[in-house]
N, C-alpha and C positions, 0 to 999 in steps of 0.2 A: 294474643290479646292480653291486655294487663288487667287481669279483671279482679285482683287486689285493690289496685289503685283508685275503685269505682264506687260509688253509693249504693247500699241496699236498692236505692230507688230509680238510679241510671238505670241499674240490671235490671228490674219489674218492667222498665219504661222501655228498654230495649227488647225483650221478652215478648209484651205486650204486641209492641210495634210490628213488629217480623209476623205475627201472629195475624196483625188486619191486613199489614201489604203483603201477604201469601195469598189471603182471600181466606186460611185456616177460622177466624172469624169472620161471620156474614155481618153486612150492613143493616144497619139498623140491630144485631141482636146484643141482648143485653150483657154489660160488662160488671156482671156481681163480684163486689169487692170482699167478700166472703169466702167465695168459693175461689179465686184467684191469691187470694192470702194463702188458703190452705194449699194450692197447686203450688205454690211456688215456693212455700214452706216462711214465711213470711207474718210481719203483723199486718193489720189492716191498714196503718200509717202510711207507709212506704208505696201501698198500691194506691189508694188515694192520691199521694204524691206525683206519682208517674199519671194516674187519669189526670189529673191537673195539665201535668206537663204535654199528653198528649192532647190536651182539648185546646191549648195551644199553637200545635202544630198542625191542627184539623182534622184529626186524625177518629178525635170522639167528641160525641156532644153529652151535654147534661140538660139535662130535661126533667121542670117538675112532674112529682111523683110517679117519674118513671128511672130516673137514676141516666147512669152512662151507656152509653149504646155507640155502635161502631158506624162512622159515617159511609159515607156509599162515596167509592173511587168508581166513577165513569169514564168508560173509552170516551163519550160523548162532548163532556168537557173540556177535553184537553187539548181541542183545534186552538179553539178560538184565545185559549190562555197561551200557548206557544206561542201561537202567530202571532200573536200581540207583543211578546215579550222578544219575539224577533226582530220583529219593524222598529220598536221605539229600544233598543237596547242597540242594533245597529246603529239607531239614528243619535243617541248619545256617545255614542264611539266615534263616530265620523267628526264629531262635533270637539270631542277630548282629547282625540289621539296627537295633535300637532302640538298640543299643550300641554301635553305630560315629560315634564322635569326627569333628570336623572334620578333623582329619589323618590319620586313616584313609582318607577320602574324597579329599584331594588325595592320596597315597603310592597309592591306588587309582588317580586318575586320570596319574598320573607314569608309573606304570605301564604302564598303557593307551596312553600316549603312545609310550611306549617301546616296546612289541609292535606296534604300525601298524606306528613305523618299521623295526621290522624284517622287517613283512611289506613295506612296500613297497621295500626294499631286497632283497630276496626269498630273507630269512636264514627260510624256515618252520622249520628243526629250534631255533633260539631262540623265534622267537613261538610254536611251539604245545609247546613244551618249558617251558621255564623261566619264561618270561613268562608265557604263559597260567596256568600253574599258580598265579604269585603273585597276579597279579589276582583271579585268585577266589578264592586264600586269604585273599588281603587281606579280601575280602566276609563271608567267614565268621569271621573273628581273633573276634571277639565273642563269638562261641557257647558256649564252654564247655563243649563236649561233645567231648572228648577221645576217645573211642573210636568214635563217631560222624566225628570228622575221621581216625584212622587208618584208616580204612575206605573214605572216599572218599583221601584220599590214594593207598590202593591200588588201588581202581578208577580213577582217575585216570592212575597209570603205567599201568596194563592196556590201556587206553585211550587210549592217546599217536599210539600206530603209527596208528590207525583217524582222529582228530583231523587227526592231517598227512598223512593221506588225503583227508580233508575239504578242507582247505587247499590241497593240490596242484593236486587233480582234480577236487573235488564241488564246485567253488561256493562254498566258504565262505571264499576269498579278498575276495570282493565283499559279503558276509553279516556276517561276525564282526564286522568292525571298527564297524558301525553297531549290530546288538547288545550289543555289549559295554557300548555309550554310553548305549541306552536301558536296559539292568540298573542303571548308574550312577546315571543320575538318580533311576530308581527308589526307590533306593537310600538316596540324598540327600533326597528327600523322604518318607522313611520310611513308604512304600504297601508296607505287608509282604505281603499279596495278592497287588497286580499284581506284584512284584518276583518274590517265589517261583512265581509262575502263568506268570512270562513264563523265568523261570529254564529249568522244565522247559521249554516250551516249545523256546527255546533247543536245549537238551542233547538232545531228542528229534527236534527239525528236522535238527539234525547225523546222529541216528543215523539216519533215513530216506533222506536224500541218500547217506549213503555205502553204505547197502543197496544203493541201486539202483544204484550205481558198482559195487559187488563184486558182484552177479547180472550186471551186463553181461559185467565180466570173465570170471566162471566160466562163462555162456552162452559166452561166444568158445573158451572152454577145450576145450568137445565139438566 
C-alpha cells in the first residue's frame, strides 16, 4: 500500500473505518475527536476531516450536543436494500446492454482497470465508492430509464457502507474483481440473460457474505 501518497486524513478516515466495519467500535458509541487525535498521534483537524468524510459514507452521525457516534450496521437491513438493487439494476441492464457502443465497453473496461488497481493498492473507500459506482453506471448509460437509474443510484449510496464491508472483511476483495470481468464480457457479447442472471447473482452473493459477517459481529455483541 502506498501510504506516502495519502492525506494525514485518508489514513484517520481509513483507520477509523476498519475500526466500525469490524464492530471494534459499537453503534451508537461515541467517536471523541480528542482522544482519537491522541490514538492516532495526530491533530484534531485531520480527525474531524475523516468524521466528516465518514458521515458521508453513513458510516457516523453527528448529533447535537452529543458529538459523533458510530451508526449501527444491521443483518436486518440488508434484505430489502439488495433485493431492490437487484431487480432494478438487472432491469436497467436488460434495458442498456443492446445499447452499449464499443466505447462504452472499453470506458467500462478503463474503468474496471482502474478499481482493481485501487483495490490492490488497498485505496477500498475509491474502489467501492466512486469507481465501483461508474462501472456499473457505465453498464447501465444505455437504458433510458431515468427514474429507474435515480433509484438505484439511491440504493447504491444506501449501500456503500455495507459494499466496503464486503470488500474489507467478507471476501469480496478476492470475488469482485473476477466478477466484475465476467459481467463484462457478458456484456460485450450482448447475452442479456446470462448478463442480467449473473448481475443479480452478483449483488445477491455480496448481500449473503456480508449477512454472515454482520450476524458474527452482532453474535460477538451478546
Amino acid at each position: 500500500m502506498a501510504i506516502e501518497h495519502k492525506t494525514r486524513t485518508q489514513l484517520v478516515a481509513e483507520a477509523i473505518r476498519a475500526k466500525i466495519l469490524s464492530g471494534e467500535i459499537k453503534a451508537g458509541e461515541p467517536l471523541r475527536q480528542a482522544a482519537l487525535a491522541t490514538e492516532m498521534n495526530v491533530s484534531r483537524i485531520p480527525v474531524r476531516e475523516a468524521l466528516l468524510q465518514l458521515e458521508a459514507e453513513g458510516l457516523v452521525n453527528f448529533e447535537a450536543h452529543k458529538g459523533a457516534t458510530a451508526t449501527e450496521l444491521s443483518a436486518s437491513q440488508i434484505d430489502e436494500i439488495f433485493d431492490l438493487r437487484a431487480l432494478l439494476e438487472a432491469e436497467l441492464l436488460s434495458h442498456s446492454i443492446d445499447g452499449l457502443t464499443d466505447q462504452d465497453l472499453i470506458d467500462a473496461e478503463l474503468i474496471l482497470t482502474e478499481l482493481e488497481s485501487a483495490m490492490d493498492a488497498g485505496d477500498t473507500h475509491l474502489a467501492t465508492g466512486g469507481l465501483n459506482s461508474r462501472f456499473h453506471g457505465k453498464l447501465y448509460s444505455r437504458a433510458q430509464r431515468p427514474q429507474t437509474r435515480e433509484l438505484v443510484d439511491m440504493y447504491s449510496k444506501n449501500s456503500e457502507r455495507y459494499v466496503r464491508m464486503h470488500i474489507l472483511l467478507a471476501g469480496g476483495l478476492t470475488t469482485a474483481p473476477e466478477e466484475h470481468r465476467t459481467l463484462l464480457e457478458l456484456c460485450r457479447v450482448k447475452d442479456t440473460k446470462k448478463a442480467c442472471d449473473f448481475l443479480k447473482k452478483h449483488i445477491l452473493g455480496a448481500k449473503n457474505d456480508i449477512k454472515k459477517l454482520l450476524l458474527k459481529i452482532e453474535d460477538e455483541k451478546r
